[in-house]
C-alpha positions as CSV (number, residue, x, y, z in Angstrom):
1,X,-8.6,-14.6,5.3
2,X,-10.5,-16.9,2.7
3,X,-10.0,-19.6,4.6
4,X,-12.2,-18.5,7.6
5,X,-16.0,-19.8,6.8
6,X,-18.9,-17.4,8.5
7,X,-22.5,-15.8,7.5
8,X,-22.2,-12.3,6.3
9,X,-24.0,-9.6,7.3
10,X,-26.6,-8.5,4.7
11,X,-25.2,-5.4,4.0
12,X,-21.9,-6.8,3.1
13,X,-23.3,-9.6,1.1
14,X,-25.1,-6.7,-0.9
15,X,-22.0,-5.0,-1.2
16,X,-20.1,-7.8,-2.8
17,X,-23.2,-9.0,-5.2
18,X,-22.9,-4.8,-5.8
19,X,-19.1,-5.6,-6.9
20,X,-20.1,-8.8,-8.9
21,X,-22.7,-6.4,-11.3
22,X,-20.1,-3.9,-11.5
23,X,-17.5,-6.4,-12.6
24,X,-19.7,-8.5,-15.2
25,X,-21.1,-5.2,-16.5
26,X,-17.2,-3.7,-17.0
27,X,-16.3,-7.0,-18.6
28,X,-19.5,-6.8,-21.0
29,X,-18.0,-3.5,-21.8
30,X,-14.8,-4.5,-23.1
31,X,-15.9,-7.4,-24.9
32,X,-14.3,-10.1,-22.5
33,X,-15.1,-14.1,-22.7
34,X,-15.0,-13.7,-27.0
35,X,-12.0,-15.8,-27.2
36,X,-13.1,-18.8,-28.9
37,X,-10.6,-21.2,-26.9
38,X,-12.8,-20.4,-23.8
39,X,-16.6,-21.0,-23.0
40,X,-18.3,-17.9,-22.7
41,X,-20.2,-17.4,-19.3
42,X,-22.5,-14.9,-17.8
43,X,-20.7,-13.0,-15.0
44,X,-20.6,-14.3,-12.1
45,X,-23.7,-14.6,-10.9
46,X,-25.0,-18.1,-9.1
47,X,-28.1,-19.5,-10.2
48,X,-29.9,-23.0,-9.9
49,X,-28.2,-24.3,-12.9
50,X,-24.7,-23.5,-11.5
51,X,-25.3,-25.4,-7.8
52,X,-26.6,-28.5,-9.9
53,X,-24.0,-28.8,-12.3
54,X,-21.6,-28.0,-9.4
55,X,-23.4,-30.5,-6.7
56,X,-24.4,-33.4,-9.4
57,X,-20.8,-34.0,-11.3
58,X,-18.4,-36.2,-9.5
59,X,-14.9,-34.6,-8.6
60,X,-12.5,-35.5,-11.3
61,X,-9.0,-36.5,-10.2
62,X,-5.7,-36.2,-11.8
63,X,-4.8,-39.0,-14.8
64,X,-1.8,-40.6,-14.1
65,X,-1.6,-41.8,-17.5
66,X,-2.8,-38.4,-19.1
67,X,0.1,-36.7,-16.9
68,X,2.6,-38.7,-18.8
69,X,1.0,-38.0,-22.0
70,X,0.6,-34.3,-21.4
71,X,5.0,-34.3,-20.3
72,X,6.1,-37.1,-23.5
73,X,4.4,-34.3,-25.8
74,X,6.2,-31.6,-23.2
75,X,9.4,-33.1,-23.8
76,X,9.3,-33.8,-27.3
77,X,9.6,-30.0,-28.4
78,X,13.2,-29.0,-28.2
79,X,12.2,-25.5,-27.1
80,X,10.8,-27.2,-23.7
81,X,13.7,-28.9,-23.1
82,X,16.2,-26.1,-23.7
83,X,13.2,-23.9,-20.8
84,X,13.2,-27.0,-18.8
85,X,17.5,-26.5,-18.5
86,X,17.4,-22.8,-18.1
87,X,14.2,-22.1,-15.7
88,X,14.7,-25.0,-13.2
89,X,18.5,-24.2,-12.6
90,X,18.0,-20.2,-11.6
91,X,14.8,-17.7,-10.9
92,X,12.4,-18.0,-13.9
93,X,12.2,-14.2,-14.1
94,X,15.5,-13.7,-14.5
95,X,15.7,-15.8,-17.4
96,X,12.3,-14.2,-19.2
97,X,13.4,-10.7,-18.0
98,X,13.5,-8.7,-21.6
99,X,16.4,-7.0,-22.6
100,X,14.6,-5.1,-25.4
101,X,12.4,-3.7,-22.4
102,X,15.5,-2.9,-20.3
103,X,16.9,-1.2,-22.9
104,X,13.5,1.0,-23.7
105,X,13.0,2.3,-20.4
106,X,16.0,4.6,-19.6
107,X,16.0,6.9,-16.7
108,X,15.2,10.3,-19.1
109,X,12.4,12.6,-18.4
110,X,11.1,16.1,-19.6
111,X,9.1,17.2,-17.0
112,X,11.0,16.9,-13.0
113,X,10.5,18.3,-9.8
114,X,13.6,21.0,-9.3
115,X,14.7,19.4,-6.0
116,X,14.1,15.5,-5.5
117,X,15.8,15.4,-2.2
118,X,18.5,12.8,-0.6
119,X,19.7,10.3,-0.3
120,X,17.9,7.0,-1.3
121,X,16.5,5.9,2.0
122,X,16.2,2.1,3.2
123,X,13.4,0.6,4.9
124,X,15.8,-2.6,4.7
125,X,13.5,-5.8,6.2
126,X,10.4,-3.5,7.6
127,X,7.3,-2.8,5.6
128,X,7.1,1.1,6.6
129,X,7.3,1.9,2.9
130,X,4.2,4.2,3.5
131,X,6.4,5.9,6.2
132,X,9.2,6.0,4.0
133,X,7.2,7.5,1.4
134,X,5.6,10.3,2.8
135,X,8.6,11.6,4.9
136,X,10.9,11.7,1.6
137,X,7.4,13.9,0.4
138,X,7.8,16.1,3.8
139,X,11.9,16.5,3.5
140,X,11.7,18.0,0.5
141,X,10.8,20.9,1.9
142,X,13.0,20.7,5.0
143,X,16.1,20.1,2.8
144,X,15.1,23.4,1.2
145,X,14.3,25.4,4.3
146,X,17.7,24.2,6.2
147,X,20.0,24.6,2.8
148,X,20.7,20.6,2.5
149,X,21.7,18.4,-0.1
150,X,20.4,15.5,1.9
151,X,18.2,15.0,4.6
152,X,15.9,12.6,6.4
153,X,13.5,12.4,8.9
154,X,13.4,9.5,11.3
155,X,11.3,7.0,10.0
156,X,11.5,5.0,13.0
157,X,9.9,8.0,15.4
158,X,6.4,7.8,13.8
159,X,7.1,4.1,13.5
160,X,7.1,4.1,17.2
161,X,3.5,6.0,17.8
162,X,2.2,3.9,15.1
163,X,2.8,0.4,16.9
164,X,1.6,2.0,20.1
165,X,-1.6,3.3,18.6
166,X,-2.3,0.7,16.2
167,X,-1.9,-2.0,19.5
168,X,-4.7,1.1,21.1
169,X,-7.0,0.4,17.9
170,X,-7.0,-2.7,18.1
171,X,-8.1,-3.5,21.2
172,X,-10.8,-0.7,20.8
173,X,-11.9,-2.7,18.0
174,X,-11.8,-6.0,20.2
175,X,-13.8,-4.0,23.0
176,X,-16.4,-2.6,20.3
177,X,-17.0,-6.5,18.4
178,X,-17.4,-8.2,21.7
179,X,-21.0,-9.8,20.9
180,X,-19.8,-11.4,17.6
181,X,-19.0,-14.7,17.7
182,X,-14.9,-14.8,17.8
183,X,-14.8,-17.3,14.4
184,X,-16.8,-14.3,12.9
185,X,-15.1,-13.1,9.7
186,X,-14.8,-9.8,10.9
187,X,-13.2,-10.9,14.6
188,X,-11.0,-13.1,12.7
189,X,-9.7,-10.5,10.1
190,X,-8.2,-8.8,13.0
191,X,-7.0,-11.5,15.2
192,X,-5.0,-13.0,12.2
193,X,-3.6,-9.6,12.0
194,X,-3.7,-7.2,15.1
195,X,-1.6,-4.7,13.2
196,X,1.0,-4.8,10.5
197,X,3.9,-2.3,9.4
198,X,1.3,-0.6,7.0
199,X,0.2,2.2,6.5
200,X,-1.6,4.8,4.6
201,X,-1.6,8.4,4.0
202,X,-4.2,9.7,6.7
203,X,-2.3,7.2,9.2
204,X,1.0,9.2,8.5
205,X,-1.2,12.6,8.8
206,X,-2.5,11.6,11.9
207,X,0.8,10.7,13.5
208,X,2.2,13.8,13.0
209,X,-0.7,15.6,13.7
210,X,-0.2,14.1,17.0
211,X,3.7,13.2,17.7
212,X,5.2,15.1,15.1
213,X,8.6,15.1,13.7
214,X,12.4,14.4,14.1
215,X,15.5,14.9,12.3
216,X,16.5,10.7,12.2
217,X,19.9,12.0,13.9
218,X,17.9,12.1,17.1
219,X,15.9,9.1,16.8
220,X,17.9,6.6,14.6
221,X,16.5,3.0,13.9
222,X,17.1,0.1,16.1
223,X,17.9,-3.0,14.8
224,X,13.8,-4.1,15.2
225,X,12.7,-0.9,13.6
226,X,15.1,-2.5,10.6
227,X,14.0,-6.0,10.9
228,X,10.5,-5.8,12.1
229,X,9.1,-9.2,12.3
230,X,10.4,-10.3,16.0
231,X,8.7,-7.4,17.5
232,X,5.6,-8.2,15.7
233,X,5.2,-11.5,16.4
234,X,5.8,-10.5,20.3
235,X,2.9,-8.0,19.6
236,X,0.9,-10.5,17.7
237,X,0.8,-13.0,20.1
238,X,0.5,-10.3,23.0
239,X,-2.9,-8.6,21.3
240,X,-4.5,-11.8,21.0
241,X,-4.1,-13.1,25.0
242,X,-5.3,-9.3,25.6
243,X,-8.4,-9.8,23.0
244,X,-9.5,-13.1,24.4
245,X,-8.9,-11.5,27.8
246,X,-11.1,-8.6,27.1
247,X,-13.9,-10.4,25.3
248,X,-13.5,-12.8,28.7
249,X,-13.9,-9.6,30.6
250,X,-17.2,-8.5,28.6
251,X,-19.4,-11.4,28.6
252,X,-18.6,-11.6,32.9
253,X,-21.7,-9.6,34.5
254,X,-19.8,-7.8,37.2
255,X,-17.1,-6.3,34.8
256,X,-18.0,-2.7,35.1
257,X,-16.7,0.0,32.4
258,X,-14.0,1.1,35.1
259,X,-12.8,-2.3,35.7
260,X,-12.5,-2.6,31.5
261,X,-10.7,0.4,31.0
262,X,-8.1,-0.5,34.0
263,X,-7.4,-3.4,32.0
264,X,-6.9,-2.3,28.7
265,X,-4.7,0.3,30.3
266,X,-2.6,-2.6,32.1
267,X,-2.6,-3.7,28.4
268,X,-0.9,-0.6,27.1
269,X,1.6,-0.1,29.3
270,X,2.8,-3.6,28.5
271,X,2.6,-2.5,24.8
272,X,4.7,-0.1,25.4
273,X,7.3,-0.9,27.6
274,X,7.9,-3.9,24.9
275,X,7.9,-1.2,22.0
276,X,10.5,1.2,24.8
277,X,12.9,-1.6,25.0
278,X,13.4,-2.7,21.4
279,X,12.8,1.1,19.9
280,X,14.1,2.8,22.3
281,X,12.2,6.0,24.1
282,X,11.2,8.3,21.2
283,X,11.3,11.8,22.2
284,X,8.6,13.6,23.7
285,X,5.7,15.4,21.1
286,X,5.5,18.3,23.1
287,X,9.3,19.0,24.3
288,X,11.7,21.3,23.2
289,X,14.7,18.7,20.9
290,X,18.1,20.8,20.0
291,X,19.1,19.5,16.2
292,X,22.9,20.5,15.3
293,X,23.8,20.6,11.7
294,X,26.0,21.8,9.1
295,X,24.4,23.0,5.9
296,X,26.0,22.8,2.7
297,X,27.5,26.0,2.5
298,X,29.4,24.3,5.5
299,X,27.7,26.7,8.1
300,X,27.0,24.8,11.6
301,X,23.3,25.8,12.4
302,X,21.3,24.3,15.3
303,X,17.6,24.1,15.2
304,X,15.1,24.4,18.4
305,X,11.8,22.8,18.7
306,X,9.5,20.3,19.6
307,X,8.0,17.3,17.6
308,X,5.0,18.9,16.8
309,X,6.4,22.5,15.9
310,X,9.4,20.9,14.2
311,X,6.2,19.3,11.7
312,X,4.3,22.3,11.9
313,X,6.9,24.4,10.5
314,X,8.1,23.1,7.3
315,X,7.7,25.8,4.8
316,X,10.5,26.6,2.4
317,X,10.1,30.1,0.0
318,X,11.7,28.0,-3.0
319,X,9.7,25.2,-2.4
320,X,6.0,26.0,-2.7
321,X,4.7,23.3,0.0
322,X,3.3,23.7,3.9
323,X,2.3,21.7,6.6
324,X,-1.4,23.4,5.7
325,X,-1.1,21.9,2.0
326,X,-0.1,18.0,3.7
327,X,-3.2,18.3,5.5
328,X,-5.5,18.8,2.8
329,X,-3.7,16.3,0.2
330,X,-6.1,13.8,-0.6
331,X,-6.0,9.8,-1.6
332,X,-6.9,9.0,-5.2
333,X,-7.8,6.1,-5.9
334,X,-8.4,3.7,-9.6
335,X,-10.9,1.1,-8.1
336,X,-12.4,-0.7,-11.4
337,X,-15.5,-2.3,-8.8
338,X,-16.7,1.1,-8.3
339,X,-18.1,4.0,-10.2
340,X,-15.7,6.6,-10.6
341,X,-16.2,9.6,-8.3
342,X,-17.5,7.9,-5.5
343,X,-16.0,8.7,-2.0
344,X,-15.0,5.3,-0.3
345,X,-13.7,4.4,3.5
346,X,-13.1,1.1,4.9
347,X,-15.0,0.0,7.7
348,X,-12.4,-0.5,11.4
349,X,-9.4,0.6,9.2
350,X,-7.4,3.4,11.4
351,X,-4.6,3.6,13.9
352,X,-5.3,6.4,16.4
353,X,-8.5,6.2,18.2
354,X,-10.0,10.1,17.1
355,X,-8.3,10.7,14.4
356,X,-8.8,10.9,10.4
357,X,-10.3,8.4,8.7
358,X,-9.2,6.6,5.7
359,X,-10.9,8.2,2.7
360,X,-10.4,7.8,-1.5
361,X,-12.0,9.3,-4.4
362,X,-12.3,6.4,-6.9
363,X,-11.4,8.2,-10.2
364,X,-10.3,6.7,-13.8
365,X,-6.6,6.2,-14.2
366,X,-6.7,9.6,-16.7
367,X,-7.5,11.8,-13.7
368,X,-5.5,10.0,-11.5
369,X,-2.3,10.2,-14.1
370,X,-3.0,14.1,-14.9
371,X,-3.7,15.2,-11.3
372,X,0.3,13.6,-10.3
373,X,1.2,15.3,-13.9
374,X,-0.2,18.7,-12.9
375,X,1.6,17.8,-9.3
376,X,5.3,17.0,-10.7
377,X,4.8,20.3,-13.2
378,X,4.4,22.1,-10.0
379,X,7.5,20.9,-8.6
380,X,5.6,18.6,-6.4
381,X,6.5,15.4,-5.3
382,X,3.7,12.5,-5.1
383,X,3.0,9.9,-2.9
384,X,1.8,6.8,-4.6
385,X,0.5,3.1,-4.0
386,X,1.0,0.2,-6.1
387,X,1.2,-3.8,-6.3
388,X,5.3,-3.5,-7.0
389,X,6.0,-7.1,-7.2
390,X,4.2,-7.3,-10.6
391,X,5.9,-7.4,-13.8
392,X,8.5,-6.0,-11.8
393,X,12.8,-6.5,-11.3
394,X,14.5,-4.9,-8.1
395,X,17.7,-5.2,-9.6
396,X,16.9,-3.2,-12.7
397,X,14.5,-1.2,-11.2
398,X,12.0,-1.5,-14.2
399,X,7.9,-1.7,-13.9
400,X,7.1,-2.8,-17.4
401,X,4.2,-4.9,-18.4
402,X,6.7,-6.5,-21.0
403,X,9.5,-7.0,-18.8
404,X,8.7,-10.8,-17.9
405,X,7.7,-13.0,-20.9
406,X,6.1,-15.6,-19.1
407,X,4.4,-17.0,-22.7
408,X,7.8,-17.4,-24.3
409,X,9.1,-19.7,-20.6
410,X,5.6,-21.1,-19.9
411,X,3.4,-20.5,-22.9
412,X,0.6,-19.3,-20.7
413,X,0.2,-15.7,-20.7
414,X,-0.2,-14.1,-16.5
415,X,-2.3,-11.0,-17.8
416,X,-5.7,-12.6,-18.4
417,X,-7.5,-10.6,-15.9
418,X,-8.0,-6.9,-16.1
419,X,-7.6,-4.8,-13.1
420,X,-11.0,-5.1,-11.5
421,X,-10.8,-8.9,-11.2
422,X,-7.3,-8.8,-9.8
423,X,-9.2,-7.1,-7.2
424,X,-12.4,-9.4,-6.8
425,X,-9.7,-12.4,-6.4
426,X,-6.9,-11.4,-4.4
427,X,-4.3,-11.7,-7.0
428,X,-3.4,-7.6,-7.0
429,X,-3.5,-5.1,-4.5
430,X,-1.8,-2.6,-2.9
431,X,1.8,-3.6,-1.4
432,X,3.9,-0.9,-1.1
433,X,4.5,3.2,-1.4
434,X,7.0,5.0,-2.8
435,X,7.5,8.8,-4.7
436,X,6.8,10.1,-8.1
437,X,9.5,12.4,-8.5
438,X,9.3,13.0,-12.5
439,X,7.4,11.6,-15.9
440,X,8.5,11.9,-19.2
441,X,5.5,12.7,-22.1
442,X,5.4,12.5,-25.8
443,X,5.8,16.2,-26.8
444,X,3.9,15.9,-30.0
445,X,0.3,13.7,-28.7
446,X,0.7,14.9,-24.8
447,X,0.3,11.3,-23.5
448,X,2.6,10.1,-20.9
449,X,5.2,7.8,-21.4
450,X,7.2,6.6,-18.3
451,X,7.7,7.8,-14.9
452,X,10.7,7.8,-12.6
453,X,10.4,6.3,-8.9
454,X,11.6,7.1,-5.3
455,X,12.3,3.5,-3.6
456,X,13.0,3.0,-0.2
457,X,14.9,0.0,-0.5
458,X,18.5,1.4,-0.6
459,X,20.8,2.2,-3.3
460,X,21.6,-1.3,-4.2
461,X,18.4,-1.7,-6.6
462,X,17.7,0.0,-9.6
463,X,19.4,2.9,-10.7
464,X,21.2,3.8,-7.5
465,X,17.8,3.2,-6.1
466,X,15.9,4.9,-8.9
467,X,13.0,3.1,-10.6
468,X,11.4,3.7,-13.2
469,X,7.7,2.9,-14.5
470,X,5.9,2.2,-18.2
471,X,2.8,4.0,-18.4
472,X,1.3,0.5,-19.1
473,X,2.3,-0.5,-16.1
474,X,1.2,2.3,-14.0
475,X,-2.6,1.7,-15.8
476,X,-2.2,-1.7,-14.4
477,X,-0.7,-2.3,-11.1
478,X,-0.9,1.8,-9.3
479,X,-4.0,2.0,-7.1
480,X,-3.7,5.7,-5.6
481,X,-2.2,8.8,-5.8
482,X,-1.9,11.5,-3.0
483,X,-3.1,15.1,-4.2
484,X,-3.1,18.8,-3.6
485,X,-7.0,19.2,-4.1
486,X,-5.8,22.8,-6.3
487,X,-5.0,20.3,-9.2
488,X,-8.2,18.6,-8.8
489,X,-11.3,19.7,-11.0
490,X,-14.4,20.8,-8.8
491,X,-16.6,17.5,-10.0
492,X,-13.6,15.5,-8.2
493,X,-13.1,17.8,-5.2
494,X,-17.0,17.8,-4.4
495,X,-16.6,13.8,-3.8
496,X,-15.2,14.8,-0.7
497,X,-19.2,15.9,0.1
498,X,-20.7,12.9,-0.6
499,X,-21.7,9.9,1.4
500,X,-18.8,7.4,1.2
501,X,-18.8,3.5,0.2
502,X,-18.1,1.9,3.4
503,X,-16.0,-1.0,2.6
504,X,-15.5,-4.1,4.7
505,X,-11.8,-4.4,6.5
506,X,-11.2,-7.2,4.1
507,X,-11.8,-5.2,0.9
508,X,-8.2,-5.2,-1.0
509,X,-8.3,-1.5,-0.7
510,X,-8.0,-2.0,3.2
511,X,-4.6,-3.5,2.1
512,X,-1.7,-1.5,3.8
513,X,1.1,-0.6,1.9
């Protein structure tokens, strides 16, 4: 996406310089740029001094004779040469991987939801965490209202819908961008991506406000709901012919609107007879499925519904959730470029043509942490985003801000930026979903400690699948929370009133998880 070179629009270019004020006023704030090793600059603001000292200096290349100084002095240090042994032989993280912060983090908590449902699901080579993580938020509740120990919901049925309306969007999109030049930065953002396994949380509402929901014993995955990136690149590269074909279409003078929607139609049937035949036909939304079980009481019960009625109906009496509550859960988010309480959307982010759009509050990581608090007290599982490959191990399962010593392998420290310039430069954003399921909290000062994790990579990682996540951590690298507004204060609820940010589709908070 950086690489593509266009004019933007003014009211993006305000938006960013908007960003840029925020960011140099947040890091006047917290004293940043005092370290005396490091010239202190003014933001990041262009002015006529910057463009001459960048236009009159001549580009410096690399010293061939300073390289060999800079690895003789390297080298010399006994410490270096015992790193050098160790971190080129095996994965530099395992080798800086803490034990001291392996040992700190055990998997104990004091306050849990009652009923944390089963078993650890896998999304295995697939990125439909975001799936993944809201239907182990929906089958709590089923598990409860069917008397199950474990239960899941097929996460490749709403994967289905998804692709299809997603490849729908898209060329919607296409249809709607048609007078911009096609090397615009907009056209080009979705060309180099027509869709993606992604997802978030009003995508999943407005799938099963639409299709609904199965048991995953009638719609199992296939092996390219498993290991998604053939059918995407057949989709890709299908998406694109259709987009040039359908700007083609646009600019001809005797296209007529009926003669455009015939061929976007021609497009979606092809869509979907690729998705049919790798898939497999999903069941219908609107007929009647027969679902036979046996609880765990050992009692064979079968279960008669549609899709849709099937999601409708998901009420347990021992589990205080509905299908009303889902519907009115909200995305909160901790965006550091933006004022807190501010209502933000991002512009051409969606996958059904009609549906919700994607909305967050921006609050500070306080509200955000006691709003899941107030959510896990109330037996309430939450639905949460983060960037998990920081500061992160898969095989332990820990999210620790100290679990990686890169300064003791590399004496160069990786957490130089705060939160909001991860952000501005790309090197954080959101990447994947999974499920708060408990936290534990210091009993004497009320402040939270750790949390434990739902993954959806199998049992084979953490502890039996189990993560678990520093506080730090969480302050650091989790970007939203899903929330029942009841255990949001009115100041945060009346966000929902306001006029929203519209952010560009490139904004990191138009990252899927």
């Amino acid at each position: 996406m950086g690489s593509y070179q266009s004019k933007l629009p003014a009211d993006v270019s305000a938006h960013e310089k908007a960003v840029i004020d925020r960011l140099r006023a947040l890091q006047l704030e917290n004293g940043q740029g005092t370290d005396e090793e490091y010239i202190k600059v003014d933001g990041d603001q262009t002015n006529e001094k910057t463009r001459d000292l960048a236009q009159s200096r001549q580009p410096e290349a690399v010293s061939v004779s300073v390289i060999t100084k800079w690895q003789d002095t390297l080298l010399s240090d006994p410490k270096n040469r015992l790193a050098l042994s160790a971190l080129s032989a095996v994965n530099p993280r395992d080798i800086l991987t803490s034990r001291a912060t392996k040992i700190r983090e055990p998997q104990v908590f004091n306050v849990k939801i009652p009923f944390e449902g089963g078993p650890i699901t896998n999304q295995r080579n697939s990125g439909r965490c975001w799936i993944f993580a809201s239907l182990n938020t929906f089958r709590v509740a089923l598990a409860q209202k069917y008397n199950l120990d474990e239960f899941e919901l097929s996460q490749a049925y709403p994967f289905f819908w998804d692709k299809l309306e997603k490849s729908n969007w898209f060329l919607e999109q296409i249809i709607s961008t048609a007078d911009q030049d096609v090397d615009s930065r907009l056209v080009q953002t979705m060309l180099h991506e027509p869709l993606s396994d992604g997802g978030q949380w009003d995508m999943i509402y407005n799938l099963v406000s639409k299709y609904g929901l199965v048991p995953q014993a009638l719609y199992p995955d296939s092996f390219n709901a498993s290991y998604s990136s053939i059918i995407n690149s057949i989709l890709f590269t299908k998406l694109r012919e259709d987009a040039l074909t359908l700007r083609k279409l646009l600019r001809n003078p005797s296209t007529t609107a009926e003669i455009l929607s015939g061929a976007k139609a021609r497009m979606m049937k092809e869509v979907h007879t690729i998705l049919t035949l790798t898939l497999g036909p999903p069941p219908s939304a609107d007929e009647e499925f027969e679902w036979s079980f046996t609880d765990k009481t050992g009692k064979a019960r079968t279960v008669r519904a549609t899709p849709k009625s099937f999601a409708n109906d998901i009420y347990s009496s021992s589990f205080r959730i509905t299908s009303a509550a889902i519907a009115n859960m909200v995305s909160l988010v901790n965006d550091p470029r933006h004022e807190p309480l501010t209502l933000m959307t991002v512009d051409r982010l969606g996958n059904i043509v009609g549906g919700r759009p994607i909305t967050y509050i921006n609050v500070d990581m306080a509200t955000l942490k006691a709003a899941s608090v107030s959510m896990l007290k109330a037996g309430l599982p939450v639905f949460f985003g983060s960037d998990v490959g920081k500061f992160s191990n898969s095989t332990s399962g820990i999210m620790d801000l100290e679990l990686i010593d890169y300064e003791l392998g590399f004496n160069v420290s990786l957490l130089g930026m705060d939160k909001a310039s991860r952000l501005v430069t790309g090197e954080s954003q959101m990447t994947h979903a999974m499920v708060l399921t408990a936290v534990h909290i210091n009993e004497t000062s009320g402040k939270t400690i750790r949390w434990r994790v739902q993954n959806s990579w199998g049992k084979d990682v953490g502890t039996d699948g189990w993560f678990v996540m520093s506080d730090a951590w969480m302050d650091q690298f989790v970007y939203q929370a899903v929330i029942d507004p009841k255990f949001l204060s009115k100041d945060v609820r009346d966000v929902l009133d306001s006029k929203a940010v519209v952010l560009p589709l490139w904004d990191p908070m138009g990252s899927l998880a």
